[in-house]
N, C-alpha and C positions, 0 to 999 in steps of 0.2 A: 211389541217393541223388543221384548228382549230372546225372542225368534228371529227377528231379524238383524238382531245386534249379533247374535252369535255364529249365521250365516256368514256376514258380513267381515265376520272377525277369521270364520271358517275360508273366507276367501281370500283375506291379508295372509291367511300362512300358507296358503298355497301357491300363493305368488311369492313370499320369502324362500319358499324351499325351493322353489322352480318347479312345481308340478304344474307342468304345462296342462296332462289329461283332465285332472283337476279346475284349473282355471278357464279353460275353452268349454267344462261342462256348465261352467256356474255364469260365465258370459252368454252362454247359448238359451240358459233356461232364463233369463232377463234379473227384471229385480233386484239386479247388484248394482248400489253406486259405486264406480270405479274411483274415484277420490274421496272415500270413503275415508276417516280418520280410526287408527286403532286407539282407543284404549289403553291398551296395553303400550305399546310404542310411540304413541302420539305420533303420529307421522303415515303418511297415505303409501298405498299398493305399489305404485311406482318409485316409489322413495326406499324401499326396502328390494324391489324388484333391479334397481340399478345398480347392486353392490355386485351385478354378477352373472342376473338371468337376460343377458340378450334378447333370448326369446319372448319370454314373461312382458318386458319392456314394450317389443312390436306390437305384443296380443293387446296392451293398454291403450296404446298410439293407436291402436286399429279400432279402441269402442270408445276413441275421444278421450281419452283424457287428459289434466289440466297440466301438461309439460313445465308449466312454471310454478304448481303450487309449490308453498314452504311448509317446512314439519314447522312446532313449535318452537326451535331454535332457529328459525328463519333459513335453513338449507332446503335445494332444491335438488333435484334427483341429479341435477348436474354436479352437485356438491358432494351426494353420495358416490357416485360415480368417483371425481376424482382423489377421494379421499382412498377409497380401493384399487385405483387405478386402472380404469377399465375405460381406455382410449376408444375401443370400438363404440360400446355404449355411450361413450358424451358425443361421437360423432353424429349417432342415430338422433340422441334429445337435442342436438345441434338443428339437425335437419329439419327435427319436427318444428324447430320454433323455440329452442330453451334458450335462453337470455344470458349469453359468455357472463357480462359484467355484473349480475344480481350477486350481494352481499347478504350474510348470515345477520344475525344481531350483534354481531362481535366486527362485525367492517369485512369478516374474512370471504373473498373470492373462493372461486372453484381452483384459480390460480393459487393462491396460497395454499391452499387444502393439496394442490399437486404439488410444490414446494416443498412443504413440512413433510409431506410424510413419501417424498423422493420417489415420484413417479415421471422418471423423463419422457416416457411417451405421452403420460397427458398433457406436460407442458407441451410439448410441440405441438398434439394436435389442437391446445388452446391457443399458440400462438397464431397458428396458420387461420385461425377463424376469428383471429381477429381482437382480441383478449386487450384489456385495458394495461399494463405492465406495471404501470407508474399508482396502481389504487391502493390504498392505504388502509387497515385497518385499525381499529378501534388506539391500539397502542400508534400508530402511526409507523408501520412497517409495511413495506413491501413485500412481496413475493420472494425478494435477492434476500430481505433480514430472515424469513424463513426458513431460505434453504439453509443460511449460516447457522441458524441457531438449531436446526433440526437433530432428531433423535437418532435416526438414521446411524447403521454401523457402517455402512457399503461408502465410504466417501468420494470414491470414481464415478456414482451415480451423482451423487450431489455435487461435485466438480462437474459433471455434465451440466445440469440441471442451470447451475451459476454463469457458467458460459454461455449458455443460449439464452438466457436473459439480460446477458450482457450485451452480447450481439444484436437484439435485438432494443438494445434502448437504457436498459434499468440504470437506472440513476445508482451509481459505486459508492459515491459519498455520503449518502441519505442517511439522517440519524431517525433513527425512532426515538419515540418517546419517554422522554422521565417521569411521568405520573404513574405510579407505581410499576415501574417498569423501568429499566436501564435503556440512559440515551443512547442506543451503539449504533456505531457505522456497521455495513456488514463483516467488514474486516475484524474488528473486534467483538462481534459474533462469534467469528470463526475462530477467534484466540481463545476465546472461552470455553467452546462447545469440542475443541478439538478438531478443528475440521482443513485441514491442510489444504487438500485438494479447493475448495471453496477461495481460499487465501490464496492458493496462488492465483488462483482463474482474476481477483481482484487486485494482486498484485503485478497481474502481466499488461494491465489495462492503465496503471500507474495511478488505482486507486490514491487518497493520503493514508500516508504507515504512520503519521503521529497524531490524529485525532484524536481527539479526548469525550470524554463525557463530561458530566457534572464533577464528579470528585479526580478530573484530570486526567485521569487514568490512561495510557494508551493499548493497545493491541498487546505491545510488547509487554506493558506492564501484567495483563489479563494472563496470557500466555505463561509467563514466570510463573506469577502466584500459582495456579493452576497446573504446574509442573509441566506444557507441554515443550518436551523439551523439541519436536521438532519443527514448535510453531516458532519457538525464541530462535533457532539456526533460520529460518524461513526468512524473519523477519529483520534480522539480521544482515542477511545476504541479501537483502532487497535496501536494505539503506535506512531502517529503522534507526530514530535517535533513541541513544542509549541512556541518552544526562536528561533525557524529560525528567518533570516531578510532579508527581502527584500533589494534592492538596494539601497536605503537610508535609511537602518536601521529601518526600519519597521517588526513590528511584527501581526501575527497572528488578537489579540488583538487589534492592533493601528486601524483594517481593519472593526469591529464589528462595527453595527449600536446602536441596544441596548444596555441597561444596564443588565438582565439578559445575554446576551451572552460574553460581556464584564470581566463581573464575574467571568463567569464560564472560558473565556480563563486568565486571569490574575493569577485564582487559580490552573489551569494548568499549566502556565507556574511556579509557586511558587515550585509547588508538583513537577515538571521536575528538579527544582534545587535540590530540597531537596532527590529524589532519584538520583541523578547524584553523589551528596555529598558523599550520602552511599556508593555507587558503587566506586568509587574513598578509599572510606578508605579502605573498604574492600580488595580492589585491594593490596594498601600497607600495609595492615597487611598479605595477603599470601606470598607478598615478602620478607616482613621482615624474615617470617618463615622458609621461603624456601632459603633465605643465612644462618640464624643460622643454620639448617639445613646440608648444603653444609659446612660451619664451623665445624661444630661436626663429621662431616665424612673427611673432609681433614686433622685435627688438629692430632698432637703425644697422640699416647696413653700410658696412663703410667699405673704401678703396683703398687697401693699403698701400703705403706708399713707398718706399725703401727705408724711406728712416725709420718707419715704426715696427715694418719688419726686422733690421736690426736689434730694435727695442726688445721685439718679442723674444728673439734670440739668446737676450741677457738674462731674461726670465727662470729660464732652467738653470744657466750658470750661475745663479745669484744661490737658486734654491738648494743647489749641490755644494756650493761653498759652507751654506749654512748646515747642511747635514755632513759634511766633514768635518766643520768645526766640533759637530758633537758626537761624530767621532772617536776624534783627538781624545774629549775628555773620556771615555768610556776604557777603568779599568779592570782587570780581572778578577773574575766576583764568582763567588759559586752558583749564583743565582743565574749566571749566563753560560749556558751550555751549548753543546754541537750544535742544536735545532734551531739556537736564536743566532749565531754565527751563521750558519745558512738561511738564516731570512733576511740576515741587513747583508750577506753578499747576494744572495739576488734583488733586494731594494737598489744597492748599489749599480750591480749588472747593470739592471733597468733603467737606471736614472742616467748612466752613460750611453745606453741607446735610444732614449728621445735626445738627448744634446748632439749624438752623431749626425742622426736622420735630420736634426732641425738645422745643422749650419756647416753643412755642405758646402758652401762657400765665404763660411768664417773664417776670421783667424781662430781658433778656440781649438787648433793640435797641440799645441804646447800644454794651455791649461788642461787639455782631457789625460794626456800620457804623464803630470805632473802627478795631478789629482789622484789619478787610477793607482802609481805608485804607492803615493801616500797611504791609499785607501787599504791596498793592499799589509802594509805595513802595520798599520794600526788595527787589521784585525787580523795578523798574527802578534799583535801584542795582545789580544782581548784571550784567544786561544793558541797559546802557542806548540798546544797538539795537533793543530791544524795544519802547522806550516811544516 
């Protein structure tokens, strides 16, 4: 037994090193179980052989062996495989029969394993064969929470990585899990973990930028606290609200270490009120319109007649009399300057061209050229710098 445990153990390291002369000696002379467990490793011949020896791989495929066994952690050589990123090699366990969708003990895919640790080639050749996208691990994250939260320094790999699992399906919004573990979208994954490239690929798709977790929190807020300052400009320029709050009333801002980032979210949050404001009036001046509107098409419509034409006529001469009368009383005040002199002579202006334009065939020349004198008069008594 313990002759042949040490053959046996003599043949797992010849398949970890890649000595092929080695491995073809000890397959030829028989009496090697090829899914043989180390010992040492806990994990079979082809599971160490994946991390790299192509060759090593075929020689196992070629005396049978078990393509989908699992080491002790429930990974299978497809798992090794893309955890070192060896596209060719998952293509081969592909071939032979190795199972895209098998999970570790932890929920984690061969897909996730290419995710976290930023192998775009395996993603792709996992996607083209057909790879579940949408599978969830133990925390309840996808393959997309991985790439975001990954270790990874090179972040154009893992902007690759995001986009093509975008494209091809992966859920943007997806929170992972709060049991011992933070609820995050992948977006704030990527505010945490620093991962730009990631954020934008999820911001060009028009992921949500205010999502929260349990304690509120958003992207923006992760991003502050976390100093990245060019996750907060990212997030920013994509239309992140600035006045969220966290669970105790915390802002964005409250979360900033510096005084330049500080600044800039304070003046954020200012400019978010200021166009919220617009937006709001805006809003109720199309309502207003849109009942006058609905007024003027539900209201009786009448015929006018000459005489109530006349009438309507009187309308503005009544309402000009009564603004000359006050006028009249209006003396010189310091309180009334150039500015307001030119706003009641163009009120005035005004008010004698709706009376011109409306009674074009009134008598009402004598009242307008009376009036207009008057008018005139009375505001150079109000400013007689004027006149």
């Amino acid at each position: 037994m313990g002759i042949a445990n040490s053959r046996q153990e003599k043949f797992w390291e010849a398949c970890g090193y890649g000595r092929i002369g080695e491995v073809k000696e000890f397959l030829k002379g028989g009496n090697i179980d090829v899914n043989w467990v180390s010992y040492t490793h806990d994990c079979c011949p082809i599971h160490v052989a994946s991390q790299g020896k192509p060759e090593i791989v075929q020689l196992l495929l070629d005396a049978d062996c078990d393509v989908n066994v699992q080491d002790n952690r429930g990974n299978t050589a497809l798992h090794h495989a893309a955890m070192k990123g060896h596209a060719d090699i998952m293509q081969t366990l592909i071939d032979a029969g190795s199972r895209v969708n098998t999970t570790d003990k932890n929920g984690w895919s061969p897909l996730h394993c290419a995710a976290y640790w930023a192998h775009p080639n395996v993603v792709t050749t996992l996607l083209e064969n057909g790879i579940d996208i949408h599978l969830k691990n133990k925390d309840q994250r996808t393959a997309l929470h991985e790439t975001a939260r990954s270790l990874e320094m090179d972040d154009r790999k893992l902007g690759q990585i995001a986009r093509d699992l975008i494209a091809a399906g992966s859920d943007v919004n997806c929170k992972s899990s709060d049991e011992g573990e933070a609820d995050f979208t992948g977006l704030m994954f990527a505010a945490y973990h620093n991962h730009p490239e990631v954020a934008s690929a999820l911001v060009d798709v028009g992921c949500d930028l205010n999502a929260s977790g349990t304690n509120e929190w958003t992207a923006l807020h992760w991003a502050a606290d976390r100093e990245h300052d060019e996750l907060v400009f990212l997030l920013l320029e994509a239309g992140a609200d600035p006045t969220k709050k966290g669970e105790r009333g915390e802002l964005a801002v409250d979360r900033a270490k510096s005084t330049e980032m500080q600044e800039l979210l304070m003046n954020a949050v200012n400019m978010y009120h200021e166009l919220t404001s617009i937006q709001d009036d805006d809003k109720n001046i199309s309502l207003k319109a849109a009942k006058k509107e609905e007024k003027v098409e539900d209201g009786p419509k009448h015929n006018k007649t000459e005489e109530t034409e006349k009438d309507d006529l009187q309308l503005p001469k009544a309402e000009l009399a009564e603004n000359m009368t006050s006028l009249e009383s209006l003396t010189i005040s310091e309180n009334i300057g150039d500015a307001s002199v030119i706003a009641i002579e163009s009120y005035v202006t005004e008010e004698f061209a709706v009376v011109k334009n409306s009674s074009a065939e009134s008598d009402t020349t004598d009242f307008r050229s009376e009036n207009l004198e008057d008018s005139s008069n009375n505001i150079s008594e109000i400013n007689p710098e004027k006149s």
